[in-house]
PDB file with SEQRES, HELIX, SHEET and CRYST1 records, atoms N, CA, C and O in Angstrom:
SEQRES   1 A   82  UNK UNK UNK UNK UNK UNK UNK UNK UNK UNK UNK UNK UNK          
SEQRES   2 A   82  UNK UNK UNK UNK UNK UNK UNK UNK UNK UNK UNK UNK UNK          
SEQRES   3 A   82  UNK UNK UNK UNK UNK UNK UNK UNK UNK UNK UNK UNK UNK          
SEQRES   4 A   82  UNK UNK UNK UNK UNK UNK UNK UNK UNK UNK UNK UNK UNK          
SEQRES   5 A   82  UNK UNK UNK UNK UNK UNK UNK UNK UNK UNK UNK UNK UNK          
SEQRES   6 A   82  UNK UNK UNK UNK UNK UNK UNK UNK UNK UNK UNK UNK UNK          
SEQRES   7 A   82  UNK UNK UNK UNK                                              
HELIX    1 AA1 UNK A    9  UNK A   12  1                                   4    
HELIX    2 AA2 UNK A   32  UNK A   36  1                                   5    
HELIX    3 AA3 UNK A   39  UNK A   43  1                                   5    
HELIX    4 AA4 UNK A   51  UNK A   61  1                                  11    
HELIX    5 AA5 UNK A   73  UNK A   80  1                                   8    
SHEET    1 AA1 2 UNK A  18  UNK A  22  0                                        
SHEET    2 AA1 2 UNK A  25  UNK A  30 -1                                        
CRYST1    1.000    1.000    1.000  90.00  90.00  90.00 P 1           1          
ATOM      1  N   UNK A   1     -16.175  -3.708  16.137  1.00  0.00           N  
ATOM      2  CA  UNK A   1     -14.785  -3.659  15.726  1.00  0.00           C  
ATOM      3  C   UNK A   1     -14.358  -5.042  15.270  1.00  0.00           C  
ATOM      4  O   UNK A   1     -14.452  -6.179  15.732  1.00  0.00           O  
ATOM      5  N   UNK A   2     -13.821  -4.458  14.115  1.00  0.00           N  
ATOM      6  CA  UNK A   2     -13.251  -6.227  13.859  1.00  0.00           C  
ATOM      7  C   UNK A   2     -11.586  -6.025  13.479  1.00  0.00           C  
ATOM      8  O   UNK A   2     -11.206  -5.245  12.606  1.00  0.00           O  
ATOM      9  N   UNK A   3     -10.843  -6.717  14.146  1.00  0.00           N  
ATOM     10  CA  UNK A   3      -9.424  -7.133  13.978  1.00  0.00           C  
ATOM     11  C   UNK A   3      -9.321  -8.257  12.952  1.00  0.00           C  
ATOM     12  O   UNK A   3      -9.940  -9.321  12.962  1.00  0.00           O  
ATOM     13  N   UNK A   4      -8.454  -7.841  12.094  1.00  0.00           N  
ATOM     14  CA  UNK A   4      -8.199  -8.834  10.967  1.00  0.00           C  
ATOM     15  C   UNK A   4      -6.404  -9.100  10.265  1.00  0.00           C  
ATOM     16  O   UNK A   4      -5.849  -8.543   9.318  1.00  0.00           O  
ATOM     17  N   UNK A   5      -6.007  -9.960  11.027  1.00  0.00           N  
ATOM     18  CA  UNK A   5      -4.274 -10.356  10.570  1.00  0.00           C  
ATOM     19  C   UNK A   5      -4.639 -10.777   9.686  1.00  0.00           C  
ATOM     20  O   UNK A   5      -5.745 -11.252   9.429  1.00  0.00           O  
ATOM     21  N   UNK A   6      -2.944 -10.558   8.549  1.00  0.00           N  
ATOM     22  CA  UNK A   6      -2.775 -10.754   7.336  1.00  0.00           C  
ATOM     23  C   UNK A   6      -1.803 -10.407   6.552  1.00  0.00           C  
ATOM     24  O   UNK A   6      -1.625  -9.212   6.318  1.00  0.00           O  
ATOM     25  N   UNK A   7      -1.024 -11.340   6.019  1.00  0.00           N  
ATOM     26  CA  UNK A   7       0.014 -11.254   4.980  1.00  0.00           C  
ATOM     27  C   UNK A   7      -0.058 -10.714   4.191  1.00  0.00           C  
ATOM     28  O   UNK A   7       0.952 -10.117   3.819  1.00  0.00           O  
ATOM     29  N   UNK A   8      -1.265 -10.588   3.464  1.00  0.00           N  
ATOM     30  CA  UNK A   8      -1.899 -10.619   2.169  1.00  0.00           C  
ATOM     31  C   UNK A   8      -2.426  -9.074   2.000  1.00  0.00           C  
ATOM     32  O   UNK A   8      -3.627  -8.894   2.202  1.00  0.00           O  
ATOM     33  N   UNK A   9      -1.566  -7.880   1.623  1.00  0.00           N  
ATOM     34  CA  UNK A   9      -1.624  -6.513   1.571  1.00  0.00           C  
ATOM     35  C   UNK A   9      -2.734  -6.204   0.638  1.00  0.00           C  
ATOM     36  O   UNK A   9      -3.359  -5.155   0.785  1.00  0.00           O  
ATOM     37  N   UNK A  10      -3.094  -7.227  -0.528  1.00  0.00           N  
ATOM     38  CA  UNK A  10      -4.226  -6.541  -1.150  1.00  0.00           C  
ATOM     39  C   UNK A  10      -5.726  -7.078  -0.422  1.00  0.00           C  
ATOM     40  O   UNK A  10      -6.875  -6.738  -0.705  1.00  0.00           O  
ATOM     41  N   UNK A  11      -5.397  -7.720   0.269  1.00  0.00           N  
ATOM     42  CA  UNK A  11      -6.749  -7.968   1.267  1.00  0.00           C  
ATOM     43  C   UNK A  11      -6.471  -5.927   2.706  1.00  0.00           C  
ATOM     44  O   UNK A  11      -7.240  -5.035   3.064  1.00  0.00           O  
ATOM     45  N   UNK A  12      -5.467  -6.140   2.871  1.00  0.00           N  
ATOM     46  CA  UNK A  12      -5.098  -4.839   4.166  1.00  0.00           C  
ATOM     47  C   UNK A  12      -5.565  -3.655   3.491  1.00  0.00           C  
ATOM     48  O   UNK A  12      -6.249  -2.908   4.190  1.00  0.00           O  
ATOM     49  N   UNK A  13      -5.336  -3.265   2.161  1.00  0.00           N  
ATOM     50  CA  UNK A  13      -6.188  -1.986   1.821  1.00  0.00           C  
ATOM     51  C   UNK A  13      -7.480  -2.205   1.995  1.00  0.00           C  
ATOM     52  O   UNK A  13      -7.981  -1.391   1.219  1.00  0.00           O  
ATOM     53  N   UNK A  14      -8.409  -2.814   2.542  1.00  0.00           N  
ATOM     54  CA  UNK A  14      -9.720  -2.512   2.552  1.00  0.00           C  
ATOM     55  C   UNK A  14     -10.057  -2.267   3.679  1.00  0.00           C  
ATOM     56  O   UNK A  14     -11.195  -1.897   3.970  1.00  0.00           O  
ATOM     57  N   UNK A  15      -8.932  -2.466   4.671  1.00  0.00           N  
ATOM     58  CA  UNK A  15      -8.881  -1.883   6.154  1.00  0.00           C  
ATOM     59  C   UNK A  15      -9.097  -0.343   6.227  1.00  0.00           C  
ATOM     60  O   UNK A  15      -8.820   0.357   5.253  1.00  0.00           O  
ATOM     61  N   UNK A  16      -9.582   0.176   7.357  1.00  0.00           N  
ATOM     62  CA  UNK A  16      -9.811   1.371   7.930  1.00  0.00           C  
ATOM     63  C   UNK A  16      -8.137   1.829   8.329  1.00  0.00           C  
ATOM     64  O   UNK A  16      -7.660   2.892   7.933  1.00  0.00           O  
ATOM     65  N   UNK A  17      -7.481   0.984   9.046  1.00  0.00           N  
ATOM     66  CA  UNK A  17      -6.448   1.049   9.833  1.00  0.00           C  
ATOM     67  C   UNK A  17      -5.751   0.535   9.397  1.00  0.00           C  
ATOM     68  O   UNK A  17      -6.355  -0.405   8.880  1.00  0.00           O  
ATOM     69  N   UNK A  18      -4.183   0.386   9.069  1.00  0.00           N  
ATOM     70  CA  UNK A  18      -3.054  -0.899   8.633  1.00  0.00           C  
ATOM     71  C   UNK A  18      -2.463  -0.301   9.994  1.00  0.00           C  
ATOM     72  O   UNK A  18      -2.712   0.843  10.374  1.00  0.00           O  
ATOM     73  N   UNK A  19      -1.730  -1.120  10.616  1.00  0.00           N  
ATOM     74  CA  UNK A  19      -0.320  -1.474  11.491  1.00  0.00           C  
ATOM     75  C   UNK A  19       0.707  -2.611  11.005  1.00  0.00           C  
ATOM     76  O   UNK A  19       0.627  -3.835  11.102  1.00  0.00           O  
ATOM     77  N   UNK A  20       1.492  -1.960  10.564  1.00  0.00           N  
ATOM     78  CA  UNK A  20       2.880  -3.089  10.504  1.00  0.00           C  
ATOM     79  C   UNK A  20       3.252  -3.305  12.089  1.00  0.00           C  
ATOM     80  O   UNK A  20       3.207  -2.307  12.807  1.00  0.00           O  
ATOM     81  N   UNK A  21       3.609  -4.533  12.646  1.00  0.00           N  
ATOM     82  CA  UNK A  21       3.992  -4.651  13.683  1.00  0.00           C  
ATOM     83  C   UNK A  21       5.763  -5.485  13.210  1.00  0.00           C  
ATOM     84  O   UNK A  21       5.899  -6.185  12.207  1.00  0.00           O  
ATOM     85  N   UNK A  22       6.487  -5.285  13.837  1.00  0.00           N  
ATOM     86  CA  UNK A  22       7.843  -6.036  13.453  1.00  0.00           C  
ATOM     87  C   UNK A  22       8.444  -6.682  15.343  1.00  0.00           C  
ATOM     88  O   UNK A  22       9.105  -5.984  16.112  1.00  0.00           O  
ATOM     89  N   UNK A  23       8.090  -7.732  15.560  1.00  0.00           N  
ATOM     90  CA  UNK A  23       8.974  -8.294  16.791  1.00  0.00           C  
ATOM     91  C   UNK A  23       7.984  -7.351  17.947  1.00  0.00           C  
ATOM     92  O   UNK A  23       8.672  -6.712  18.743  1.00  0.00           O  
ATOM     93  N   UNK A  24       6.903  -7.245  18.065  1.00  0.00           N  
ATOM     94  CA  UNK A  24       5.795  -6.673  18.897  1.00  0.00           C  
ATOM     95  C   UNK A  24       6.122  -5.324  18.784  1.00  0.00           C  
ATOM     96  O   UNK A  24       5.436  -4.722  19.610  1.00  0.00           O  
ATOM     97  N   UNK A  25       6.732  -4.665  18.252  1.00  0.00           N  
ATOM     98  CA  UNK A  25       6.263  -3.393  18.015  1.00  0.00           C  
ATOM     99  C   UNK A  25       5.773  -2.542  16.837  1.00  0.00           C  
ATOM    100  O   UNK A  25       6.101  -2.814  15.682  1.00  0.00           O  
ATOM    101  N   UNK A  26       5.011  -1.544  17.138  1.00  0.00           N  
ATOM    102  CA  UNK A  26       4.338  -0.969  16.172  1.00  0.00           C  
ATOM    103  C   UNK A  26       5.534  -0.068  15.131  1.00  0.00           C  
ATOM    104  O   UNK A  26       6.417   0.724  15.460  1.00  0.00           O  
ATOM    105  N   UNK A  27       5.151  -0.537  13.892  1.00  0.00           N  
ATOM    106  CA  UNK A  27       6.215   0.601  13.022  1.00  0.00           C  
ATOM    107  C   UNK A  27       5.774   0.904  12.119  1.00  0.00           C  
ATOM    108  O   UNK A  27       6.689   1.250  11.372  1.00  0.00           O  
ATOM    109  N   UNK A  28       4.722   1.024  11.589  1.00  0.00           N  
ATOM    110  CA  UNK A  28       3.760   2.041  10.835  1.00  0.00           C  
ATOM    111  C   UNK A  28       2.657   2.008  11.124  1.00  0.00           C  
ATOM    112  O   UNK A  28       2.629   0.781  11.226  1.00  0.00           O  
ATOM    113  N   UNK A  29       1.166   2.445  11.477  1.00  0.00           N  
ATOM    114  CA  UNK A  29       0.204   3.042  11.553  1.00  0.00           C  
ATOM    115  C   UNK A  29      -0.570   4.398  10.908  1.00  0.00           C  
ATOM    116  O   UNK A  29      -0.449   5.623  10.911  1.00  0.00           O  
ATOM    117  N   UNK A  30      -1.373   3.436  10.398  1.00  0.00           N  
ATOM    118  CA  UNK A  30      -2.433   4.921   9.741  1.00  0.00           C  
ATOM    119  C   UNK A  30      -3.393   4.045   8.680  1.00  0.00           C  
ATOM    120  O   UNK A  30      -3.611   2.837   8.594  1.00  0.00           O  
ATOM    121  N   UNK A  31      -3.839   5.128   7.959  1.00  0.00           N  
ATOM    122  CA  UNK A  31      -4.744   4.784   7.162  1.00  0.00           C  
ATOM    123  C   UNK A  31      -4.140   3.736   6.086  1.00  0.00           C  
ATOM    124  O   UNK A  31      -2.912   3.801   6.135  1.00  0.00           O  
ATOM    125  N   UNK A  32      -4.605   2.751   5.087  1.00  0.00           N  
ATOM    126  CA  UNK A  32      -4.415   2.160   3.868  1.00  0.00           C  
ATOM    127  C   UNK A  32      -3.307   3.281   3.143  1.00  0.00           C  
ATOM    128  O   UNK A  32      -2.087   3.232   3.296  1.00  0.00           O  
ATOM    129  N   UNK A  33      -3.792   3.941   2.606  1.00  0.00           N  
ATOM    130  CA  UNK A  33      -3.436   5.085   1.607  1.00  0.00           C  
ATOM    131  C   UNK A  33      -1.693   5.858   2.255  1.00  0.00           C  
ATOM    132  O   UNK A  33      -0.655   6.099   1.638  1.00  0.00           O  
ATOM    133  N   UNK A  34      -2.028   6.023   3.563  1.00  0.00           N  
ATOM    134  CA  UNK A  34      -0.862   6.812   4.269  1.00  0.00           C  
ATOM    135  C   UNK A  34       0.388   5.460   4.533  1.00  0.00           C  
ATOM    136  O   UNK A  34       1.538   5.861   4.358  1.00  0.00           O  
ATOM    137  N   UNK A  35       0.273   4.077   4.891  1.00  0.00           N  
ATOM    138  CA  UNK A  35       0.893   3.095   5.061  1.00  0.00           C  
ATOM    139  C   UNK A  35       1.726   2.745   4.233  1.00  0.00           C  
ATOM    140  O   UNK A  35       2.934   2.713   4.463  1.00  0.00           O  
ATOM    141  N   UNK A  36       1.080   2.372   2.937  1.00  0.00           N  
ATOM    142  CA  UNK A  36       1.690   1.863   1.743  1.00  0.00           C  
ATOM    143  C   UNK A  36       2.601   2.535   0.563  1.00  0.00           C  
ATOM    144  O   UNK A  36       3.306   2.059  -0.327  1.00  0.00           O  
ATOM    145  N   UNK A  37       2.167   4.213   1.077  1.00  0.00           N  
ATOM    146  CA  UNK A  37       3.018   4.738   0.259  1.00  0.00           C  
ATOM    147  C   UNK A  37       4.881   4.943   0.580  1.00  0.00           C  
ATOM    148  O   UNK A  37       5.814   5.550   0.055  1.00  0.00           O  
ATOM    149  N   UNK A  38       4.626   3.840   2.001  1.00  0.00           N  
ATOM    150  CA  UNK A  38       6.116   3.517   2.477  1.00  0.00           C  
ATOM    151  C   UNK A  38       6.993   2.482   1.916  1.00  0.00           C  
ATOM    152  O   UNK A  38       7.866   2.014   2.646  1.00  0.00           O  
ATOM    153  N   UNK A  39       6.842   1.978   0.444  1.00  0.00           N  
ATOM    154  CA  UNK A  39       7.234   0.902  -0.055  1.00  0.00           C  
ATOM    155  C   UNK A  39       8.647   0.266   0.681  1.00  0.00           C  
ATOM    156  O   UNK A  39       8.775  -0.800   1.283  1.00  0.00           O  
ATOM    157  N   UNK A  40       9.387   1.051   0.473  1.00  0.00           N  
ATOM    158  CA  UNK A  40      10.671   0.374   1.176  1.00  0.00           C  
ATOM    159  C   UNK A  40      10.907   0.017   2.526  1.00  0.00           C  
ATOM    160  O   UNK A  40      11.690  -0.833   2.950  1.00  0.00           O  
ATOM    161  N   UNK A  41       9.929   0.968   3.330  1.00  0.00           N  
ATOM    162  CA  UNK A  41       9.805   1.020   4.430  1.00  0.00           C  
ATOM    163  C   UNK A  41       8.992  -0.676   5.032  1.00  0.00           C  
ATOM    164  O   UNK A  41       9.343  -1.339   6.008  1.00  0.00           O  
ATOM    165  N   UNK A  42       8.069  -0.923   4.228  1.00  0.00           N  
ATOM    166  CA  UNK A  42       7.247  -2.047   4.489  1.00  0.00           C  
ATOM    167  C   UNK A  42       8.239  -3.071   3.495  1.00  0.00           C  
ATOM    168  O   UNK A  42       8.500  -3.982   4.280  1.00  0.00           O  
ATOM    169  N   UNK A  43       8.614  -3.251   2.786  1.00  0.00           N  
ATOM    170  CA  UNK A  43       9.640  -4.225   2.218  1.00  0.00           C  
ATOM    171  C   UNK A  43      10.856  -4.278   3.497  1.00  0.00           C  
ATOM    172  O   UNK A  43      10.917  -5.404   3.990  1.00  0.00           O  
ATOM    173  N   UNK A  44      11.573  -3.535   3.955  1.00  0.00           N  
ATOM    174  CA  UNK A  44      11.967  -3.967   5.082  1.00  0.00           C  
ATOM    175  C   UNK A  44      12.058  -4.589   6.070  1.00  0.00           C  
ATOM    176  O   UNK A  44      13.034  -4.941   6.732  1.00  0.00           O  
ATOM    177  N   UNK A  45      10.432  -4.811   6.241  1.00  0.00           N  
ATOM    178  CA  UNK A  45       9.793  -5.877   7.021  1.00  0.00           C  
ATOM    179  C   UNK A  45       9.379  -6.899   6.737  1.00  0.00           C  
ATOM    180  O   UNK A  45       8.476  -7.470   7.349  1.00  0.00           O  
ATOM    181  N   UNK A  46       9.958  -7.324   5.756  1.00  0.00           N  
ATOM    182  CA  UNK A  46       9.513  -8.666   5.157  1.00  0.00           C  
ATOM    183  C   UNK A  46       8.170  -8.813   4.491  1.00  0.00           C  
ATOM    184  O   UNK A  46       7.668  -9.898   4.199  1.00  0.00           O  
ATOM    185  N   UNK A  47       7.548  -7.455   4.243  1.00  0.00           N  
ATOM    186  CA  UNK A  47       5.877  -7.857   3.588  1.00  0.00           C  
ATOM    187  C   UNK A  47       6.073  -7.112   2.851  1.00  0.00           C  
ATOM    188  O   UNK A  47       6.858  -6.164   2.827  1.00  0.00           O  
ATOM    189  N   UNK A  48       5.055  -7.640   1.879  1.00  0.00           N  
ATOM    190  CA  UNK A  48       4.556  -6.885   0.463  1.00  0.00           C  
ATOM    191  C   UNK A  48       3.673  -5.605   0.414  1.00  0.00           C  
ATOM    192  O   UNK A  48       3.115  -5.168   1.420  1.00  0.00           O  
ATOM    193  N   UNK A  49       3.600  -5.156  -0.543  1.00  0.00           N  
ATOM    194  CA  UNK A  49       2.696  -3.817  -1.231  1.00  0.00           C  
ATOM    195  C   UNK A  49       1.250  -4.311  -1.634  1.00  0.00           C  
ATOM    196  O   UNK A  49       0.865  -5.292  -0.998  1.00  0.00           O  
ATOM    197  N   UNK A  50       0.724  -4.002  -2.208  1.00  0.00           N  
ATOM    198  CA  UNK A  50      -0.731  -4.492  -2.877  1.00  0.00           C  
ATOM    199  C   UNK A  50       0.365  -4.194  -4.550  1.00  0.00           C  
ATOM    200  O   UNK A  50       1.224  -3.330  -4.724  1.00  0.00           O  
ATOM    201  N   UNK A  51       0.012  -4.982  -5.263  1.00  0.00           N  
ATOM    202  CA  UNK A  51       0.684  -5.384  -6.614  1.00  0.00           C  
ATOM    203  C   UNK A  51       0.248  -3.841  -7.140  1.00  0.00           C  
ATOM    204  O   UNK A  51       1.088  -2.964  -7.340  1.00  0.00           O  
ATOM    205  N   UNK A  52      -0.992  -3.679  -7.303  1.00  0.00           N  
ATOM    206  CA  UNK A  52      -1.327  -2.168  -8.332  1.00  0.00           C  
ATOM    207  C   UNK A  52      -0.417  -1.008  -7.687  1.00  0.00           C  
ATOM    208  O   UNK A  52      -0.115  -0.118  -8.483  1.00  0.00           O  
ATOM    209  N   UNK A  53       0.168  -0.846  -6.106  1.00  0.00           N  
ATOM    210  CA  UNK A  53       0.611   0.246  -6.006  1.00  0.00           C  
ATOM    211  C   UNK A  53       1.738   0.095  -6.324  1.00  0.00           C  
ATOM    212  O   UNK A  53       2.412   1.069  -6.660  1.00  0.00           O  
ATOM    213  N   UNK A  54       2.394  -1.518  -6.300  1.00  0.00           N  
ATOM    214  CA  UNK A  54       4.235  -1.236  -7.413  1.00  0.00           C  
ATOM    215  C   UNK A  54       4.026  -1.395  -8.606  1.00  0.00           C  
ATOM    216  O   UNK A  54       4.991  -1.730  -9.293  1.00  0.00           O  
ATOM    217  N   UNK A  55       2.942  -1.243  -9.137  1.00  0.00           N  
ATOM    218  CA  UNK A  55       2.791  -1.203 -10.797  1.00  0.00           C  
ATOM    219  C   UNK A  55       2.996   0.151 -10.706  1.00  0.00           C  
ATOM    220  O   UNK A  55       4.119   0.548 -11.017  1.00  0.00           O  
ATOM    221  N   UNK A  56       2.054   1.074 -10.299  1.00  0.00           N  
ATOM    222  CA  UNK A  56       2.321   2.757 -10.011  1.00  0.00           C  
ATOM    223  C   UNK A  56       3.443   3.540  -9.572  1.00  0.00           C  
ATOM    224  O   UNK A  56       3.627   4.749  -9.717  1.00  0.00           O  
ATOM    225  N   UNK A  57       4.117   2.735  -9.051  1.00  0.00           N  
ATOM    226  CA  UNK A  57       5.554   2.902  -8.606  1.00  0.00           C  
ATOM    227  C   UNK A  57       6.404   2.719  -9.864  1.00  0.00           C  
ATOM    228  O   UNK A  57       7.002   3.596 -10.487  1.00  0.00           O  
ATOM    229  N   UNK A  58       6.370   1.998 -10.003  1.00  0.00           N  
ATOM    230  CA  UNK A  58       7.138   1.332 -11.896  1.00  0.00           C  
ATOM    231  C   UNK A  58       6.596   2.699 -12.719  1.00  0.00           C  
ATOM    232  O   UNK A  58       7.306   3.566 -13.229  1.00  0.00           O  
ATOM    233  N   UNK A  59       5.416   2.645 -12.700  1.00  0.00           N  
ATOM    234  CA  UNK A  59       4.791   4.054 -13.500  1.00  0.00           C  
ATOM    235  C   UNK A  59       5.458   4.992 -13.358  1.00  0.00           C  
ATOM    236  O   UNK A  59       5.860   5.540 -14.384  1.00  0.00           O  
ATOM    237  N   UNK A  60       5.737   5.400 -12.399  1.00  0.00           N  
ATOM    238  CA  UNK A  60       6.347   7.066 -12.145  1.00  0.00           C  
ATOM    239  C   UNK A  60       7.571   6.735 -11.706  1.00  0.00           C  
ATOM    240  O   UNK A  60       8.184   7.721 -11.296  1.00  0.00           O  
ATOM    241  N   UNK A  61       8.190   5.675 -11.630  1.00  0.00           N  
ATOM    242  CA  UNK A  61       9.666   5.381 -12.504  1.00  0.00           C  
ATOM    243  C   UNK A  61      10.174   5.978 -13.462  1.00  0.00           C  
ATOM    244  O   UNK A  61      11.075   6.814 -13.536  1.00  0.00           O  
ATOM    245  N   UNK A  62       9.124   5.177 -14.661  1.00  0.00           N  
ATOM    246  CA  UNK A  62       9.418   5.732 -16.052  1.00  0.00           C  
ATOM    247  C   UNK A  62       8.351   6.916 -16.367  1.00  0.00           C  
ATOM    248  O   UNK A  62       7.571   6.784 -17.310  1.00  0.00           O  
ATOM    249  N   UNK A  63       8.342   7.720 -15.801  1.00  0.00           N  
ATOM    250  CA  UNK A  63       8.033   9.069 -16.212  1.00  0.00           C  
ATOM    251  C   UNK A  63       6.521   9.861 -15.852  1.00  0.00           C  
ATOM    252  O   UNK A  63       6.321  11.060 -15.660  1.00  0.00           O  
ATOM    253  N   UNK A  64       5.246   8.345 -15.838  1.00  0.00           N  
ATOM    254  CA  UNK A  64       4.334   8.996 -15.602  1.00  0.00           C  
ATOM    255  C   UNK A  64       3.991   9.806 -14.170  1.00  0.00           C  
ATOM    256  O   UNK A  64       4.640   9.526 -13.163  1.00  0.00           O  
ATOM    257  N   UNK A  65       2.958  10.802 -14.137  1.00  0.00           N  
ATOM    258  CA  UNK A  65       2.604  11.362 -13.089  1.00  0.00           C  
ATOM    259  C   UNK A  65       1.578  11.087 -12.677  1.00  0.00           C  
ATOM    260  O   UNK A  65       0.512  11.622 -12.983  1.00  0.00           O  
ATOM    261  N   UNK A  66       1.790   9.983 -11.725  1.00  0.00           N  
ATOM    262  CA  UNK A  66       0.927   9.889 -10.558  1.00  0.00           C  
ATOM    263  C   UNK A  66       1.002   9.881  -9.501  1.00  0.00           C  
ATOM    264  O   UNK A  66       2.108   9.874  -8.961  1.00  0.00           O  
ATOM    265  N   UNK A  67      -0.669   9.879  -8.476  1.00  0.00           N  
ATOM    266  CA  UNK A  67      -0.416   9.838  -7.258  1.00  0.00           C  
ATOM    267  C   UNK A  67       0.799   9.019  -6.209  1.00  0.00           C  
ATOM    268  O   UNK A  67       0.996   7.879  -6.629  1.00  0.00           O  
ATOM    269  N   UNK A  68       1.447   9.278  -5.243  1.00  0.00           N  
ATOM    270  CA  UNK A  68       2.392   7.775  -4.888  1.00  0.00           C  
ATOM    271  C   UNK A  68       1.549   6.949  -4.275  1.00  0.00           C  
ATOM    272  O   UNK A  68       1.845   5.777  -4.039  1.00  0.00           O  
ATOM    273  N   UNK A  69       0.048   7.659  -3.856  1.00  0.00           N  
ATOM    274  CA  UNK A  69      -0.772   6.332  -2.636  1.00  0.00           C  
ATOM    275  C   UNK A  69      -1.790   6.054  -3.445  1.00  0.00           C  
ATOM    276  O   UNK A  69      -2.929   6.459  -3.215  1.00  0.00           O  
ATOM    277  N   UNK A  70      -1.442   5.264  -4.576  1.00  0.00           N  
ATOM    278  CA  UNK A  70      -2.328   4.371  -5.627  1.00  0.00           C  
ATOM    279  C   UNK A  70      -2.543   3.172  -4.464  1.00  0.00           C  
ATOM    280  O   UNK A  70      -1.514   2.806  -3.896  1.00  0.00           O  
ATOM    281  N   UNK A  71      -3.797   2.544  -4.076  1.00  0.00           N  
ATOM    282  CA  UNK A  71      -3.873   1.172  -3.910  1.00  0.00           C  
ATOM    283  C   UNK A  71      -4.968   0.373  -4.366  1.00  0.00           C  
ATOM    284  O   UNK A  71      -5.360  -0.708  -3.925  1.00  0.00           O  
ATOM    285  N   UNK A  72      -5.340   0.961  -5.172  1.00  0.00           N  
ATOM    286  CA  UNK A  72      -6.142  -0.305  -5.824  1.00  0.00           C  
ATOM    287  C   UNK A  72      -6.579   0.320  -7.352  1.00  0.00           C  
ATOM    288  O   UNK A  72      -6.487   1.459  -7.809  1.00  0.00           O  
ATOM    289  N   UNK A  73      -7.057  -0.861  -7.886  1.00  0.00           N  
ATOM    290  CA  UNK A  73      -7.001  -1.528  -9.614  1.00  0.00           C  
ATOM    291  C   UNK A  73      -7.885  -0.127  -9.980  1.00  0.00           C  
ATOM    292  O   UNK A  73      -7.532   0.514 -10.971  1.00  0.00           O  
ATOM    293  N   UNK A  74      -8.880   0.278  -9.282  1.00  0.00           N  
ATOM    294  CA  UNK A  74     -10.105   1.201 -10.053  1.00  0.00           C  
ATOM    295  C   UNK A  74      -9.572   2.122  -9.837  1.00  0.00           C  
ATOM    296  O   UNK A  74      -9.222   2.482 -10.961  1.00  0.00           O  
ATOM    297  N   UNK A  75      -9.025   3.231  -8.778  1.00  0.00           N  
ATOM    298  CA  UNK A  75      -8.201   3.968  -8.676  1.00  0.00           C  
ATOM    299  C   UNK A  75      -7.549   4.367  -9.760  1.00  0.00           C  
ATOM    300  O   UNK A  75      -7.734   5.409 -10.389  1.00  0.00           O  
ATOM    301  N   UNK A  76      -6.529   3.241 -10.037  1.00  0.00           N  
ATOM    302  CA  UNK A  76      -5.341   3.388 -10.933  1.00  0.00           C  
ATOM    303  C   UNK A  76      -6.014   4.177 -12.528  1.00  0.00           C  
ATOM    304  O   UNK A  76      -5.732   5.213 -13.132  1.00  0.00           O  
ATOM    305  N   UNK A  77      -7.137   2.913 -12.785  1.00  0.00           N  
ATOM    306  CA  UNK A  77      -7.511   2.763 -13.983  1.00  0.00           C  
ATOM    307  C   UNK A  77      -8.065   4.082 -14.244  1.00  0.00           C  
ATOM    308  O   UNK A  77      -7.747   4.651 -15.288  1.00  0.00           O  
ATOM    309  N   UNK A  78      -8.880   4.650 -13.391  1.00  0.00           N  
ATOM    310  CA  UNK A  78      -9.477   6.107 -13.694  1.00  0.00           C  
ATOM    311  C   UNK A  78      -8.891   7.224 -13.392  1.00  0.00           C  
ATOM    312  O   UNK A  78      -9.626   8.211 -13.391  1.00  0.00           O  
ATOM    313  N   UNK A  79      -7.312   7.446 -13.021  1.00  0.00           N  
ATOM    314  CA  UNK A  79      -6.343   8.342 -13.461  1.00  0.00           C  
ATOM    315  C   UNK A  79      -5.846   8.214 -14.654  1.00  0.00           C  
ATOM    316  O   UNK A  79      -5.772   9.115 -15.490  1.00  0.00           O  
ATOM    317  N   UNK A  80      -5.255   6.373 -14.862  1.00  0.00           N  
ATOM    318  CA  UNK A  80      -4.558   6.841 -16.283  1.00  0.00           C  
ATOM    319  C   UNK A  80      -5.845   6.984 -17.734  1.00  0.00           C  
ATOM    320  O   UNK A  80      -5.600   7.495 -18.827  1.00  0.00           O  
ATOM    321  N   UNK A  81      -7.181   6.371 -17.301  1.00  0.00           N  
ATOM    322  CA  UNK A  81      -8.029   7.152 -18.492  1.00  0.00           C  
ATOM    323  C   UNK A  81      -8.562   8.519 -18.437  1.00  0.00           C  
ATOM    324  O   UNK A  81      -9.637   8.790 -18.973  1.00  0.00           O  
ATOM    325  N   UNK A  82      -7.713   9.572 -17.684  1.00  0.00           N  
ATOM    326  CA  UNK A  82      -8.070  10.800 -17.762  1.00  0.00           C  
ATOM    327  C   UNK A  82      -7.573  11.365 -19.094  1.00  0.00           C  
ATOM    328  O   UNK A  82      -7.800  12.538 -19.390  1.00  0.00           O  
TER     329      UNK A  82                                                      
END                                                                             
């Protein structure tokens, strides 16, 4: 098992597990994919997204249809070249 702190959300998607912790308690838990699709929820807490999933967010802003739990670059890229 390896425990790994970190600011840095596009390093946390390669985790098995994310936990937001806020003032020692737990306030989100779960997978990468299930975590991040809480944008506001984790902006609340003072931390960031991984950049590609508020690009995807911006995306389906303006109209496109995609997944909401985009987190990473290859992902992205091989939905919108469908």
């Amino acid at each position: 098992t390896i425990l790994l702190i970190t600011h840095y959300m596009d390093e946390a998607v390669q985790a098995d597990r994310v936990i937001v912790m806020d003032k020692g308690n737990i306030k989100l838990d779960g997978k990468p994919k299930e975590v991040f699709r809480n944008i506001d929820e984790i902006k609340k807490y003072g931390l960031d997204v991984p950049q590609v999933t508020e690009l995807a967010q911006e995306l389906i802003k303006e109209g496109l249809k995609l997944p909401p739990d985009i987190i990473d670059i290859k992902e992205l890229v091989d939905i919108l070249c469908q």
